[in-house]
N, CA and C atoms of all chains as a GROMACS GRO file, in nm:
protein
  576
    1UNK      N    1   2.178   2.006   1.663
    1UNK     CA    2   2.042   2.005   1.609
    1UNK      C    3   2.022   1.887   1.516
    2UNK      N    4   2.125   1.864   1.473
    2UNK     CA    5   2.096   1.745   1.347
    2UNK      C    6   2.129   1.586   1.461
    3UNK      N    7   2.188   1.593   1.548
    3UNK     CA    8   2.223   1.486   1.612
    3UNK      C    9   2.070   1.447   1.639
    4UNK      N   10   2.026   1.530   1.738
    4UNK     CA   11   1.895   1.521   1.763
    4UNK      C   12   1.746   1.488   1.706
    5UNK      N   13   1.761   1.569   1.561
    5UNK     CA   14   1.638   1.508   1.443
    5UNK      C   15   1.691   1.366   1.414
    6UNK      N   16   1.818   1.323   1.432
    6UNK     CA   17   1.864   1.157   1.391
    6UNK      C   18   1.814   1.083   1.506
    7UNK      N   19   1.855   1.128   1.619
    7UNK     CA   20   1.787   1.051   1.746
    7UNK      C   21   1.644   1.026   1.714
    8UNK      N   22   1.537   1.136   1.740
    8UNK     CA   23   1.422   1.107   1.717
    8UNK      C   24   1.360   0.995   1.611
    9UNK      N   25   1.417   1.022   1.454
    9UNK     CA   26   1.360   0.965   1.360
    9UNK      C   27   1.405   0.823   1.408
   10UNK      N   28   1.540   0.800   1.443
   10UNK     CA   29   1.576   0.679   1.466
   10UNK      C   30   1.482   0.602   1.576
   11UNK      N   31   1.460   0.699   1.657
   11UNK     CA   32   1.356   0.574   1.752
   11UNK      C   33   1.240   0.594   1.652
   12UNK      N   34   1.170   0.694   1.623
   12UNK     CA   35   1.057   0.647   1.533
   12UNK      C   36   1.044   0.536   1.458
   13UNK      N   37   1.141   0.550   1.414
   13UNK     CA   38   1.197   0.369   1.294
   13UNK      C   39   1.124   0.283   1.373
   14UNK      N   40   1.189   0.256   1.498
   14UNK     CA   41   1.227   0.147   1.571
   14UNK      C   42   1.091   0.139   1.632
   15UNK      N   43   0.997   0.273   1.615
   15UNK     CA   44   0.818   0.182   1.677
   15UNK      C   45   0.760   0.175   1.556
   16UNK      N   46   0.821   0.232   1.446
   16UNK     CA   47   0.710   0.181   1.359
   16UNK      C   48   0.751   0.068   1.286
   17UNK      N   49   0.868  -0.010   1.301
   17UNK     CA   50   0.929  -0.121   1.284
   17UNK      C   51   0.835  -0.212   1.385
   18UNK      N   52   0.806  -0.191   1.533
   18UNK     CA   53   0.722  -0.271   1.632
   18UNK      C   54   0.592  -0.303   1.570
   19UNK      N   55   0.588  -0.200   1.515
   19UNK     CA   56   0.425  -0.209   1.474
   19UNK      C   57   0.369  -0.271   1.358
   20UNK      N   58   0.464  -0.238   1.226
   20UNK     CA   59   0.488  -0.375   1.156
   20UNK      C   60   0.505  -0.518   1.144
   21UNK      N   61   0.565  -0.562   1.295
   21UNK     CA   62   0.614  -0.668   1.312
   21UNK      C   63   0.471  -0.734   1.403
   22UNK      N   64   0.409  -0.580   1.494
   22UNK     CA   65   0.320  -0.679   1.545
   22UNK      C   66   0.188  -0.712   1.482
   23UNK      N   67   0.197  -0.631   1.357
   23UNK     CA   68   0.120  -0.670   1.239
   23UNK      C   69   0.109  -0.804   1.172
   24UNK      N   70   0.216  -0.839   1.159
   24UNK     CA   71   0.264  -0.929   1.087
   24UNK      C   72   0.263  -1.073   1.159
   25UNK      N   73   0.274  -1.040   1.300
   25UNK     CA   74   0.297  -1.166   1.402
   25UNK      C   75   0.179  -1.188   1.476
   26UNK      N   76   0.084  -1.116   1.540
   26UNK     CA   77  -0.041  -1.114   1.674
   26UNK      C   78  -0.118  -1.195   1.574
   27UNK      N   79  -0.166  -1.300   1.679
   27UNK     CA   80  -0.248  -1.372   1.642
   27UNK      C   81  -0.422  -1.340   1.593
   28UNK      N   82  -0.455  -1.208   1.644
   28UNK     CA   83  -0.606  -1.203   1.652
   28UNK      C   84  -0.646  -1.057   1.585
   29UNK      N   85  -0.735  -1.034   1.538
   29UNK     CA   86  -0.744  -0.917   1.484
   29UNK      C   87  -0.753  -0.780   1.599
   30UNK      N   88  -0.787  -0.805   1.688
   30UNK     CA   89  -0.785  -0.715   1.815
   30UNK      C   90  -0.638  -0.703   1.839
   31UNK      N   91  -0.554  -0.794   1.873
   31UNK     CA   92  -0.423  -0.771   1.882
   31UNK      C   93  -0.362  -0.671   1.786
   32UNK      N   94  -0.388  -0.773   1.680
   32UNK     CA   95  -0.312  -0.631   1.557
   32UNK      C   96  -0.378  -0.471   1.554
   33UNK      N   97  -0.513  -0.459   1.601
   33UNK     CA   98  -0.533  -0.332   1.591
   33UNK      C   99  -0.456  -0.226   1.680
   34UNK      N  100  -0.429  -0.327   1.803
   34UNK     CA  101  -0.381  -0.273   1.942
   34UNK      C  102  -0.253  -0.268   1.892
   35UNK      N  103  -0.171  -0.329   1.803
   35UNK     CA  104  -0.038  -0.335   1.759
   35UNK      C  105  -0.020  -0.141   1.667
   36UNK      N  106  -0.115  -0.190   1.555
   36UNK     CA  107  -0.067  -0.059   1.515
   36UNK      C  108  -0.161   0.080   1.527
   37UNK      N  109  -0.276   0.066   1.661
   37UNK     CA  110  -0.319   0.214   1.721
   37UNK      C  111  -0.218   0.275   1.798
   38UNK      N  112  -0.166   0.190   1.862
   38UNK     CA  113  -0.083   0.264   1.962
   38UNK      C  114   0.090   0.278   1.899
   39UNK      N  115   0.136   0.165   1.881
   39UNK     CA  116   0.281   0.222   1.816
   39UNK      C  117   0.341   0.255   1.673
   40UNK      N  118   0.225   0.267   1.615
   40UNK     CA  119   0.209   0.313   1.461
   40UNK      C  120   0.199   0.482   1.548
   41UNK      N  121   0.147   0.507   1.626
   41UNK     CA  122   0.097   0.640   1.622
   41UNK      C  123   0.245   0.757   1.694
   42UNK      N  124   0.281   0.644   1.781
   42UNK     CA  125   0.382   0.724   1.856
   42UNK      C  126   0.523   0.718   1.745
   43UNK      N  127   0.535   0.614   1.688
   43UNK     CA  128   0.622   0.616   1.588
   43UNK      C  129   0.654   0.745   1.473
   44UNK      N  130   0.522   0.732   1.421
   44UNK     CA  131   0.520   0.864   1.314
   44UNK      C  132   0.510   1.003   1.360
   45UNK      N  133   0.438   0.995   1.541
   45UNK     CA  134   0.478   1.117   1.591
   45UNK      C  135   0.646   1.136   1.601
   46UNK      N  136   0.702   1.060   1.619
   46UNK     CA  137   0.875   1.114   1.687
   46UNK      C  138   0.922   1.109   1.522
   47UNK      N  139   0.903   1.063   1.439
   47UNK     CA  140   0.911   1.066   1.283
   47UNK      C  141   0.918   1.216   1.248
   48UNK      N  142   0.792   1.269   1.248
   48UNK     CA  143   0.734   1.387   1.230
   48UNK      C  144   0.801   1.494   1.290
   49UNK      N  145   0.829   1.494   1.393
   49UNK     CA  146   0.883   1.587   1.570
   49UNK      C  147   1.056   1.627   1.466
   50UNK      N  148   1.085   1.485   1.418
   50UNK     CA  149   1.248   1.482   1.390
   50UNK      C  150   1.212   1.550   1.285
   51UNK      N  151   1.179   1.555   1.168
   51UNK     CA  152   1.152   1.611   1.042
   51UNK      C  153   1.097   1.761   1.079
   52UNK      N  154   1.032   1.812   1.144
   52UNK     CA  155   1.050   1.932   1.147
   52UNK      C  156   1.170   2.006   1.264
   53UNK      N  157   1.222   1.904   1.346
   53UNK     CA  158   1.346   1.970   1.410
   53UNK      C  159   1.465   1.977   1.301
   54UNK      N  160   1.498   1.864   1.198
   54UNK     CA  161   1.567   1.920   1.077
   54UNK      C  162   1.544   2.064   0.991
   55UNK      N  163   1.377   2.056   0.962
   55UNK     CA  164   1.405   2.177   0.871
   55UNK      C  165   1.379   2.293   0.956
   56UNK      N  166   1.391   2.319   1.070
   56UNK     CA  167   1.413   2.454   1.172
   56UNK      C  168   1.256   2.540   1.207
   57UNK      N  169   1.245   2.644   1.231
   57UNK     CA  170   1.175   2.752   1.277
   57UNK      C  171   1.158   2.799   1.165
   58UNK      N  172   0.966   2.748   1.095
   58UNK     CA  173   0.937   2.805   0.976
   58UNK      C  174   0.806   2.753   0.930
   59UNK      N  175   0.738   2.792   0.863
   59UNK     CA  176   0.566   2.740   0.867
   59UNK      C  177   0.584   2.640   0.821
   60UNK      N  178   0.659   2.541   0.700
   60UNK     CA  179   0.667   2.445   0.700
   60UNK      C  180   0.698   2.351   0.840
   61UNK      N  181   0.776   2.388   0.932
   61UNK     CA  182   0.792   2.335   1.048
   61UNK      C  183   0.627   2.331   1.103
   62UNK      N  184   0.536   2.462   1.111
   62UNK     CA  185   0.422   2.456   1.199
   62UNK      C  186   0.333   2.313   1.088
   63UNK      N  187   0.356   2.329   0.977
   63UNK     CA  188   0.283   2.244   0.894
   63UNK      C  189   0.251   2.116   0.970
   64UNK      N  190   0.414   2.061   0.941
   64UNK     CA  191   0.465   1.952   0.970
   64UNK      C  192   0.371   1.909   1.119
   65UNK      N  193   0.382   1.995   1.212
   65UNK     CA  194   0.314   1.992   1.295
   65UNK      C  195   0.186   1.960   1.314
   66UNK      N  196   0.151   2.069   1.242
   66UNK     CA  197  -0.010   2.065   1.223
   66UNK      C  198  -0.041   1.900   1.196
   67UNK      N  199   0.015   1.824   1.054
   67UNK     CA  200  -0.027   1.664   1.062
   67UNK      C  201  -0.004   1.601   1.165
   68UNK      N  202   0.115   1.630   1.228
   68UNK     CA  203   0.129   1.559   1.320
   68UNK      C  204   0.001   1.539   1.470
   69UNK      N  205  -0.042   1.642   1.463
   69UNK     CA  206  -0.156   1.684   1.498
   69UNK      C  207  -0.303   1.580   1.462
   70UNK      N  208  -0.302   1.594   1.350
   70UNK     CA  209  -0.401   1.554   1.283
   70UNK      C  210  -0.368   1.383   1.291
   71UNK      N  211  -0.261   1.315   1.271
   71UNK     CA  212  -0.261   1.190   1.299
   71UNK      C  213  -0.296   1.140   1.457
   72UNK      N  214  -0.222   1.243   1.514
   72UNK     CA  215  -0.226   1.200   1.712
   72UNK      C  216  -0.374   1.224   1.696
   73UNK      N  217  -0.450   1.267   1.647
   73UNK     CA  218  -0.615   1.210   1.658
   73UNK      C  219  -0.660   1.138   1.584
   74UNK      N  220  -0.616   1.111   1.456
   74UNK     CA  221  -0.718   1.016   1.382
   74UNK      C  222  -0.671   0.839   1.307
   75UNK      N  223  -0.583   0.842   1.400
   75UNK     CA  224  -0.530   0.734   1.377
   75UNK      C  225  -0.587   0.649   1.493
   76UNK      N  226  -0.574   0.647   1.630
   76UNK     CA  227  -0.643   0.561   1.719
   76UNK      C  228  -0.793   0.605   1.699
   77UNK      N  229  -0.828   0.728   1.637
   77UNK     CA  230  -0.966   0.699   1.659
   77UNK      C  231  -1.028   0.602   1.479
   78UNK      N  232  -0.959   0.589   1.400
   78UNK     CA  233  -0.981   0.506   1.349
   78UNK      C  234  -0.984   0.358   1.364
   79UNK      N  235  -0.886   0.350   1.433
   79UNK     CA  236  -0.837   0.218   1.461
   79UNK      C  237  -0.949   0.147   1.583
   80UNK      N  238  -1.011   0.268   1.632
   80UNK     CA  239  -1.104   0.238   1.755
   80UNK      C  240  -1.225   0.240   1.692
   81UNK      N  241  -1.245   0.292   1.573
   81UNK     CA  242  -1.401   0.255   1.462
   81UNK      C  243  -1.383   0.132   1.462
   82UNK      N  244  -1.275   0.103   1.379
   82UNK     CA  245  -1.289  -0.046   1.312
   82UNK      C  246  -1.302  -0.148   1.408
   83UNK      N  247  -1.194  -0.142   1.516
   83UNK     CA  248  -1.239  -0.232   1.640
   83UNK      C  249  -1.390  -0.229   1.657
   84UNK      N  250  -1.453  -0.157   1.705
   84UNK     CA  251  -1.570  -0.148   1.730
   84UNK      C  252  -1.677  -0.186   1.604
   85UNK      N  253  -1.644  -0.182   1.483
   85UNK     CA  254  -1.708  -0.244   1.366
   85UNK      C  255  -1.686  -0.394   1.383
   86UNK      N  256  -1.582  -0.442   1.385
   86UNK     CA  257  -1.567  -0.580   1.377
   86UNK      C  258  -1.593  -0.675   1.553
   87UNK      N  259  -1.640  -0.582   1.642
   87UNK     CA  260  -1.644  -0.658   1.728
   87UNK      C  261  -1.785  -0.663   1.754
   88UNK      N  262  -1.843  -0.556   1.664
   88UNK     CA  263  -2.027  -0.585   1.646
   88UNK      C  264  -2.095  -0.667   1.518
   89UNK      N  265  -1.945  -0.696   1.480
   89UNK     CA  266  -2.012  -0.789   1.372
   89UNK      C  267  -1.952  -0.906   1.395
   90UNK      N  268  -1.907  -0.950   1.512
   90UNK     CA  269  -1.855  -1.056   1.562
   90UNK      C  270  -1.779  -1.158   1.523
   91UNK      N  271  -1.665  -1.068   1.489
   91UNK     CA  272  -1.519  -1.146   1.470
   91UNK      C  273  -1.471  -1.228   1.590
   92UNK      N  274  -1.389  -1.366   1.605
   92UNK     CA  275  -1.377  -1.431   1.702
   92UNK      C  276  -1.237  -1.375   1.773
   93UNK      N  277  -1.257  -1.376   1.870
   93UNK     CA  278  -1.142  -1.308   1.994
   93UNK      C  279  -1.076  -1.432   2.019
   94UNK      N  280  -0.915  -1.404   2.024
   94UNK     CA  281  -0.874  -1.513   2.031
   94UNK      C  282  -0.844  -1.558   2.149
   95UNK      N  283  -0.806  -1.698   2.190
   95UNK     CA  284  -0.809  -1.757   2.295
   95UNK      C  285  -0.639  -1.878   2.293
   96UNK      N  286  -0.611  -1.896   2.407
   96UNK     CA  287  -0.461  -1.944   2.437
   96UNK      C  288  -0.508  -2.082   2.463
   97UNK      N  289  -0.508  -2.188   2.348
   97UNK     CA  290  -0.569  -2.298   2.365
   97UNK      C  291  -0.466  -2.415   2.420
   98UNK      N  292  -0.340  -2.369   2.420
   98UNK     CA  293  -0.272  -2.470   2.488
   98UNK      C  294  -0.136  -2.398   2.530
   99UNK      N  295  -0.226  -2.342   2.706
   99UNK     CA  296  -0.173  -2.277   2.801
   99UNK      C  297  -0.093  -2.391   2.910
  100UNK      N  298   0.030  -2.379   2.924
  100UNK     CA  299   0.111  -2.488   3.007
  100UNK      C  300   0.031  -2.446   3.141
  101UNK      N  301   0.009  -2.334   3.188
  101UNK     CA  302   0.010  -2.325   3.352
  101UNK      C  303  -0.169  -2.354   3.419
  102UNK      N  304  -0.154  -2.456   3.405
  102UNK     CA  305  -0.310  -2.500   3.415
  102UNK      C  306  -0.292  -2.628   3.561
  103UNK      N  307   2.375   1.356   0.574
  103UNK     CA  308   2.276   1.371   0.615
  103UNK      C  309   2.143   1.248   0.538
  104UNK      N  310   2.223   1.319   0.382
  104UNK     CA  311   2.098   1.312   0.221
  104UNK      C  312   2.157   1.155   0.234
  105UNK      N  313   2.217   1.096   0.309
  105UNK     CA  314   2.249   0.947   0.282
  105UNK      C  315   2.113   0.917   0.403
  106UNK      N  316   2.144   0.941   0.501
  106UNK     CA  317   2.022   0.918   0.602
  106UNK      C  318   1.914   0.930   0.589
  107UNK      N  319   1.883   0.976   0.519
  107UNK     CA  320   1.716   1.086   0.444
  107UNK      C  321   1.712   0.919   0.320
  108UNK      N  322   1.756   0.927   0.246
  108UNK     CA  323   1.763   0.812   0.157
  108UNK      C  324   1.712   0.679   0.248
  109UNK      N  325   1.807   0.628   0.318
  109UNK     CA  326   1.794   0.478   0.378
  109UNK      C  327   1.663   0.464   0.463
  110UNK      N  328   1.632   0.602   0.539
  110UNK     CA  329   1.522   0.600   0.629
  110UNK      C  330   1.386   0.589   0.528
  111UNK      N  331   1.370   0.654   0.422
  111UNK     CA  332   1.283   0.660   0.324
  111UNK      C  333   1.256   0.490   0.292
  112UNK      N  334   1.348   0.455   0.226
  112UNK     CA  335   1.386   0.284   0.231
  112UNK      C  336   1.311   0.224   0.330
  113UNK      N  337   1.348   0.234   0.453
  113UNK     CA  338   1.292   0.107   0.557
  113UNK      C  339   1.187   0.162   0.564
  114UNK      N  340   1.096   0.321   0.553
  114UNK     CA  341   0.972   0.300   0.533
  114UNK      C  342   0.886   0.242   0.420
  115UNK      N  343   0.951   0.238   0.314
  115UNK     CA  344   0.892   0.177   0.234
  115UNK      C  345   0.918   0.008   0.218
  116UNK      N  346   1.020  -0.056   0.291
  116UNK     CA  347   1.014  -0.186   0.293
  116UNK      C  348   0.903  -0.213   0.388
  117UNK      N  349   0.867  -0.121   0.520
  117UNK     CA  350   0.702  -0.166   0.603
  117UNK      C  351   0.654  -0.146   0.519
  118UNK      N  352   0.571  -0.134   0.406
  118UNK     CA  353   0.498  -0.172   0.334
  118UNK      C  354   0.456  -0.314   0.277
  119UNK      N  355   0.572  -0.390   0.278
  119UNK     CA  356   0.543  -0.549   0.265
  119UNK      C  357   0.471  -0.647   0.342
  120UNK      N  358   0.488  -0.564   0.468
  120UNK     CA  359   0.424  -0.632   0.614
  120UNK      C  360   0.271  -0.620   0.592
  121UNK      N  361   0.219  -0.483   0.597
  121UNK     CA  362   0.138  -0.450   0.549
  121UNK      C  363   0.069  -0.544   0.393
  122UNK      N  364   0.090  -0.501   0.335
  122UNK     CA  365   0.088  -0.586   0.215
  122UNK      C  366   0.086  -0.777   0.218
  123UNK      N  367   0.131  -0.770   0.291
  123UNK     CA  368   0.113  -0.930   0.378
  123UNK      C  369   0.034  -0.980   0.421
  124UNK      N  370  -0.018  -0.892   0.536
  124UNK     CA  371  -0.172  -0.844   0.592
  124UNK      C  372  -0.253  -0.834   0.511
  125UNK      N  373  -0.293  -0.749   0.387
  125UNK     CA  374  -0.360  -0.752   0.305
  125UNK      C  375  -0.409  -0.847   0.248
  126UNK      N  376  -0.294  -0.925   0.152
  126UNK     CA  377  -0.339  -1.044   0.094
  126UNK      C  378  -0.365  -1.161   0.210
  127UNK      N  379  -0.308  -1.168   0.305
  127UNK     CA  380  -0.338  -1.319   0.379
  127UNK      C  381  -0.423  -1.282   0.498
  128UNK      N  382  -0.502  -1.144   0.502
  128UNK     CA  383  -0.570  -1.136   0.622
  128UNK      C  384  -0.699  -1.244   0.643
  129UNK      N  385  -0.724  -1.279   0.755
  129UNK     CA  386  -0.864  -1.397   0.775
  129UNK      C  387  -1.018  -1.350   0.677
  130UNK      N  388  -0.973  -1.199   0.798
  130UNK     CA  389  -1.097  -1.107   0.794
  130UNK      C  390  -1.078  -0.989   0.711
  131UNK      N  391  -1.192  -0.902   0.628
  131UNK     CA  392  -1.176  -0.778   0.560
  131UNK      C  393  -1.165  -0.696   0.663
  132UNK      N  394  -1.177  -0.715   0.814
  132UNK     CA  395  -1.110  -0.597   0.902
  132UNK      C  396  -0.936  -0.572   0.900
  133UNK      N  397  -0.933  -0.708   0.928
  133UNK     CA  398  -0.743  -0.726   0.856
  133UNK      C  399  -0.726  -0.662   0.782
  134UNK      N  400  -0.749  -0.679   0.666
  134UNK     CA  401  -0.726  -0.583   0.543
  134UNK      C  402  -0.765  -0.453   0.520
  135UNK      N  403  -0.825  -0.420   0.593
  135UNK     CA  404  -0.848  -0.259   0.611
  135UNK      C  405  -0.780  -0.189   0.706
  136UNK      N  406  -0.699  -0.263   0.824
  136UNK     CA  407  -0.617  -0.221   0.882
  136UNK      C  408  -0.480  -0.184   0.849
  137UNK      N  409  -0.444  -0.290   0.761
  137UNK     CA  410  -0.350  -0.323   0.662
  137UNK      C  411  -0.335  -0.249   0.574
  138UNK      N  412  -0.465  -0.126   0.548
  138UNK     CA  413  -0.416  -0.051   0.436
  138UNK      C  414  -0.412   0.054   0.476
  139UNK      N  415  -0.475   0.106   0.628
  139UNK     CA  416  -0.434   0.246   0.731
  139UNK      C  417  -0.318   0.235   0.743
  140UNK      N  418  -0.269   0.111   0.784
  140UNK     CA  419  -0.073   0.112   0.842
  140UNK      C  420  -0.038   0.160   0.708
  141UNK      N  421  -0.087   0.140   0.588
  141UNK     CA  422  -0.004   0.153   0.438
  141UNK      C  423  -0.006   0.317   0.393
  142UNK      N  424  -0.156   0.363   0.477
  142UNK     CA  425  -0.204   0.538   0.442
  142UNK      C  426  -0.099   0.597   0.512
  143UNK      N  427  -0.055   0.520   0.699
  143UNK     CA  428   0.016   0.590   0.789
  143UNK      C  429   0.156   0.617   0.748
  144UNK      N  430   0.230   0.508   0.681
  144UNK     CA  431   0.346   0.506   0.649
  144UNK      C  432   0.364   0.621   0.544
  145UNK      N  433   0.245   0.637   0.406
  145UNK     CA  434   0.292   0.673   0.297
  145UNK      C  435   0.303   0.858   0.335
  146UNK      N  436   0.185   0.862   0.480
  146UNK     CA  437   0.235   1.029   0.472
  146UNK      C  438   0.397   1.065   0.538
  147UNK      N  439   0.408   0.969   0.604
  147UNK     CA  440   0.556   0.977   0.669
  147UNK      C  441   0.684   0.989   0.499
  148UNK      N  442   0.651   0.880   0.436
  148UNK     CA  443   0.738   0.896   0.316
  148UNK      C  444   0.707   1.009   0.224
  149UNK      N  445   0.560   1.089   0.228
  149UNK     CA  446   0.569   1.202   0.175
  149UNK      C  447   0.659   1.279   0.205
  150UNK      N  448   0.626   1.343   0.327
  150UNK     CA  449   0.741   1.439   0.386
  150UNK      C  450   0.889   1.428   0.336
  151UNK      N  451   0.920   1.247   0.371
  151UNK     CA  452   1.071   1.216   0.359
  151UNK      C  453   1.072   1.259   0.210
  152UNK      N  454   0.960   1.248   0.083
  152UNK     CA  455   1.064   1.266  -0.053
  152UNK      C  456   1.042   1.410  -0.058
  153UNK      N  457   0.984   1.489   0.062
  153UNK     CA  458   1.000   1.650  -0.003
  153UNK      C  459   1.107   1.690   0.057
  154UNK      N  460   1.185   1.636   0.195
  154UNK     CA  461   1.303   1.657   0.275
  154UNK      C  462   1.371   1.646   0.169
  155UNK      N  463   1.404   1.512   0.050
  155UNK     CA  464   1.490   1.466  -0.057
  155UNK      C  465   1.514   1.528  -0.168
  156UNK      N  466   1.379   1.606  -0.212
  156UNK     CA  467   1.397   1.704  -0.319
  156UNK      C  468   1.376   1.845  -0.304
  157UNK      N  469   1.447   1.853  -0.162
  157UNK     CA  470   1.401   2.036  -0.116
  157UNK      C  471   1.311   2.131  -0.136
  158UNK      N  472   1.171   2.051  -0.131
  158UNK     CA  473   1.000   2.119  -0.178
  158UNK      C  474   0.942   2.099  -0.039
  159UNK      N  475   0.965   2.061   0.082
  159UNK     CA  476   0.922   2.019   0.159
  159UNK      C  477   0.751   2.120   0.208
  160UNK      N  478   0.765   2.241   0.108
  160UNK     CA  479   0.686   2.311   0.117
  160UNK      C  480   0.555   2.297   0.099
  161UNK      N  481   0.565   2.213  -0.052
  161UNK     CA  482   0.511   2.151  -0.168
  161UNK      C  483   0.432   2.022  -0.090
  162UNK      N  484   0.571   1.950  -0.061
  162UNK     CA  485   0.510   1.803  -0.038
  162UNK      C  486   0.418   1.753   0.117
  163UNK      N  487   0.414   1.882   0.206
  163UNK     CA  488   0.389   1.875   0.351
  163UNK      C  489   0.187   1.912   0.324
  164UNK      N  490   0.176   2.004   0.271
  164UNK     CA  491  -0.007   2.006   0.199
  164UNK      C  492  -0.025   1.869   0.152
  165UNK      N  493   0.027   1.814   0.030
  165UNK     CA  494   0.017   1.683   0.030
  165UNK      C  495  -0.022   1.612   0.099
  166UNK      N  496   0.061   1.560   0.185
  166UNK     CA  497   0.083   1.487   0.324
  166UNK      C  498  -0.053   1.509   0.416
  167UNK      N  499  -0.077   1.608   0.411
  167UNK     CA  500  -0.166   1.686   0.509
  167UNK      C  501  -0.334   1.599   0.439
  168UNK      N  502  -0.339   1.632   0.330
  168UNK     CA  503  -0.435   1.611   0.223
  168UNK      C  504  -0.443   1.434   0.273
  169UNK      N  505  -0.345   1.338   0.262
  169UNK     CA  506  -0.345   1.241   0.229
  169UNK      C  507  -0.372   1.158   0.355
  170UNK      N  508  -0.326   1.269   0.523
  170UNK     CA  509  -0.370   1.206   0.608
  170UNK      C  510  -0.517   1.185   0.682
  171UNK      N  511  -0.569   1.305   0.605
  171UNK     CA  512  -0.733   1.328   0.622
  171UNK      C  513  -0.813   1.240   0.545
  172UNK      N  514  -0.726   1.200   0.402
  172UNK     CA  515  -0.843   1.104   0.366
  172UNK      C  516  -0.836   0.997   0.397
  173UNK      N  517  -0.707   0.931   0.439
  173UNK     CA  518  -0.679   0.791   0.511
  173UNK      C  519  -0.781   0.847   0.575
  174UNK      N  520  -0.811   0.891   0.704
  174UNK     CA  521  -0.888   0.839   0.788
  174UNK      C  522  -1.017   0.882   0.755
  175UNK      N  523  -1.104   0.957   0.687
  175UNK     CA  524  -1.203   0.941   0.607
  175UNK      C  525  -1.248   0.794   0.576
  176UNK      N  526  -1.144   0.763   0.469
  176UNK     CA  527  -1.107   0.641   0.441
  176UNK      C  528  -1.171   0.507   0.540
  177UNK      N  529  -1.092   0.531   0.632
  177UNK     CA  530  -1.082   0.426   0.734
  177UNK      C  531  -1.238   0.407   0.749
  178UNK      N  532  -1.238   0.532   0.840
  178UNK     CA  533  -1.404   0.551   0.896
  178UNK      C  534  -1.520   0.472   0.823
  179UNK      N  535  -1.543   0.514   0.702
  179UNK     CA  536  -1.652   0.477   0.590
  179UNK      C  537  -1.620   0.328   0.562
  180UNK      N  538  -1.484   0.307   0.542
  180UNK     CA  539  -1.500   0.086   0.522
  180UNK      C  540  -1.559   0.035   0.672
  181UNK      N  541  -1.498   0.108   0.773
  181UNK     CA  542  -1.602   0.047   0.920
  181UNK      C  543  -1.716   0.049   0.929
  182UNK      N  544  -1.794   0.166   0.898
  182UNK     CA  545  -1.909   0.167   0.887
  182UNK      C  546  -1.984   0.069   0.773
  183UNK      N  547  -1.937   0.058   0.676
  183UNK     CA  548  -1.984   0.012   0.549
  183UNK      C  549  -2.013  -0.126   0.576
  184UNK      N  550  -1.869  -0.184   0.648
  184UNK     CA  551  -1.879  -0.353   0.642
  184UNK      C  552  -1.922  -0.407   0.788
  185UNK      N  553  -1.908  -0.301   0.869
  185UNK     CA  554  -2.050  -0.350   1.020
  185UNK      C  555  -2.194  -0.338   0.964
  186UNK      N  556  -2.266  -0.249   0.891
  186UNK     CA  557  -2.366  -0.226   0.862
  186UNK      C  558  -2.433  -0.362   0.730
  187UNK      N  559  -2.287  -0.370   0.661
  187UNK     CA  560  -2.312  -0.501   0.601
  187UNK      C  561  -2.355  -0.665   0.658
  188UNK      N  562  -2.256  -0.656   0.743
  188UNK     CA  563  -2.270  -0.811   0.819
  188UNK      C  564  -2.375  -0.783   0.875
  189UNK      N  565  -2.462  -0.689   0.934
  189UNK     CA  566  -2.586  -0.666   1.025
  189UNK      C  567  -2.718  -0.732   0.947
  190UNK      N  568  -2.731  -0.690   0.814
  190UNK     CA  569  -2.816  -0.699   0.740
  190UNK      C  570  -2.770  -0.838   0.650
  191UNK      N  571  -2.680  -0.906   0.662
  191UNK     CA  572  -2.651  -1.047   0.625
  191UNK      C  573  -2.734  -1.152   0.724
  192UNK      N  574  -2.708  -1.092   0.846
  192UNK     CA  575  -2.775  -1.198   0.969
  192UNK      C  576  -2.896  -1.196   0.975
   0.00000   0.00000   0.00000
């Protein structure tokens, strides 16, 4: 049981480490949103999943859940406001200005 | 275990710099508002981890709960706020 909450959290690390990095690196603000809607979200889910497979069968476990819950919805749908805010207020989309295969 | 619980706590709180990176050097105030959801997303994850650390996990999981509803509250209302802004700039 404990091997297993280490497995999980450990890959969690490792997307929400992705998602940091593609924070930190994507060139365009659309990129980065797409960086941390999607592997910010799956990250803190297997985060979450491991943290209540540590503390066992118990309402703190359903708790734990329950956010987990509550993030797997409101994290891409935030992330899908703001996209949609900044792409009606017309932030520039980026473009590959010096593409070799031309 | 409580060594693992420790270090993992750690590398979530070193993503915070990235974030924080984003913040100060973003182009756009969408940057920076993204930059501070990744900072809301992380900090409920490190809630949990310091109630795993000080055996309240009872305590610290309402918290958590509390803190992930207003991040995205949060979120919602700066989108709205600063599309509705630039609209009425143009």
């Amino acid at each position: 049981m404990n091997w297993l909450a280490v497995t999980l959290m450990v890959i969690g690390g490792l997307f929400l480490a992705i998602s940091s990095i593609g924070l930190l690196r994507l060139p365009d603000f659309y990129t980065r949103a797409h960086a941390v809607g999607k592997a910010e979200t799956l990250g803190s889910m297997l985060v979450l999943i491991g943290l209540a497979v540590h503390n066992g069968a118990d309402l703190t476990s359903l708790k734990i859940l329950l956010i987990l819950g509550v993030i797997f919805i409101t994290n891409p749908t935030a992330t899908h406001a703001l996209m949609r805010s900044a792409f009606r207020s017309g932030v520039a989309i980026w473009k590959n200005n010096n593409a070799a295969d031309k | 275990m409580e060594r693992f619980f420790i270090g993992f706590a750690l590398f979530v709180a070193l993503l915070f710099g990235a974030s924080l990176y984003r913040i100060a050097a973003g182009p756009t105030v969408f940057d920076r508002t993204i930059g501070a959801g990744l900072i809301g997303t992380n900090a409920v994850l490190l809630l949990v981890l310091i109630g795993v650390l000080y055996r309240r996990v009872d305590m610290f999981v309402d918290l958590a709960l509390t803190y992930a509803l207003l991040n995205f509250i949060g979120i919602v209302a700066l989108a709205k706020f600063f599309e509705r802004s630039r609209e009425t700039d143009r």
